[in-house]
N, C-alpha and C positions, 0 to 999 in steps of 0.2 A: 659621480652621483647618479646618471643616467643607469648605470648596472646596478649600483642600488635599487632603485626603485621595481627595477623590472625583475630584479631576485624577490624582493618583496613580495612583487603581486603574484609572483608565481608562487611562492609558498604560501600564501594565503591559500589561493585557488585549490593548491593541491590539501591543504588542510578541510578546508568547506568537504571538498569531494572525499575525503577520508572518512568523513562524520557524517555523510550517508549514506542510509542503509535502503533496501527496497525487501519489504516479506510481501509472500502469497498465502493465502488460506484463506478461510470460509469468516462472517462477522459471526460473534457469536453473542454481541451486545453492544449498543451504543446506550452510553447513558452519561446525561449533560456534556461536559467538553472528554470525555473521556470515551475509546473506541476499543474491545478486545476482541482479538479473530484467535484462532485456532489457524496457527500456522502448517503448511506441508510439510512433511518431512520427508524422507528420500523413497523416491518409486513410490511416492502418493502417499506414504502411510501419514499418521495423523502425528504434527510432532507437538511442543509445547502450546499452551494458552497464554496467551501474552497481552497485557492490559498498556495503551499508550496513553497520554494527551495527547489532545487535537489543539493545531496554530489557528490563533484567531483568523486569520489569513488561509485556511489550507481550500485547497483546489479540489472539487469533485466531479470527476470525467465518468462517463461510458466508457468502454474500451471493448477491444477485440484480439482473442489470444492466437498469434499464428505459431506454427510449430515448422523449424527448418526441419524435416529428416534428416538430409546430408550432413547439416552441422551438428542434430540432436541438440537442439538448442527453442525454448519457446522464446517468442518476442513479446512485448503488449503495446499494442496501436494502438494511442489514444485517440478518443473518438470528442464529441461533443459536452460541454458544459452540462451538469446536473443542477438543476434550479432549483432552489432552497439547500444544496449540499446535505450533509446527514441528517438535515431536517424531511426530506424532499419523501414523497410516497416511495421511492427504491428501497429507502432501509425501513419497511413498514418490518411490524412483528410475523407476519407471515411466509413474506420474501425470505427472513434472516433464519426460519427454522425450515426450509425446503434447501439452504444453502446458499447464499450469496458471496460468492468467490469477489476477492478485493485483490488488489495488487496495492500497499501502503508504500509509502516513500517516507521513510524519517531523518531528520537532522538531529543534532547533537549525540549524545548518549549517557547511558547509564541510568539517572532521576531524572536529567533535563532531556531525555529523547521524545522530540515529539513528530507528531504527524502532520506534513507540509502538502501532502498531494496523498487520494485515492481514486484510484479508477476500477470501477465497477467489471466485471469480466462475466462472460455469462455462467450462471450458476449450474451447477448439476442437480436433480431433484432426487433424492434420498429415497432408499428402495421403502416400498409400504412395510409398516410394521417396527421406522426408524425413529 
């Protein structure tokens, strides 16, 4: 029974971890519980637009993007709590059209994917005449 259980929790575990996803790219709209960025796509280019729900529950961090050279690998060091979450002055209309880089965390997928964690990255500002 004992192997039981500990088979169980493990395939759980590993299922949760299966069903989430982490994208990068720019907001390109918050509107009610619903969040759409414009994800990266390879060596920067610009890839799909992609509309999620937001978890009543979801987590709004600061963050700070480190880049290993050696590994060629970015990290995102979460920073501090955002007060009011995608309410808060961060995702103002202004901030989100200069470029406000997100790193989203989603669970489940497909209709049920929704967003559980965002952390704020610092933005790039858009050359004039963008």
């Amino acid at each position: 029974m004992r192997k039981f259980v500990c088979a169980t929790v493990v395939t759980l575990v590993a299922i949760t971890i299966s069903l989430a996803a982490d994208y990068n790219g720019s907001v390109v709209s918050i509107e009610g519980n619903k969040i759409t960025i414009q994800i990266k796509g390879k060596k920067g280019a610009p890839g799909e637009k992609k509309t999620f729900a937001v978890a009543d529950n979801v987590v709004v961090k600061s963050g700070k993007v480190n880049f290993d050279k050696a590994a060629k690998k970015a990290t995102v060091e979460e920073g501090d709590a955002i007060e009011g979450g995608l309410k808060s002055a961060t995702f103002n209309e202004e901030a989100i059209k200069k470029g406000l880089n997100v790193r989203v965390t989603t669970e489940g997928e497909g209709d049920n994917e929704k967003v559980t964690k965002v952390i704020v990255t610092k933005g790039k500002k858009k050359a004039a005449g963008n």
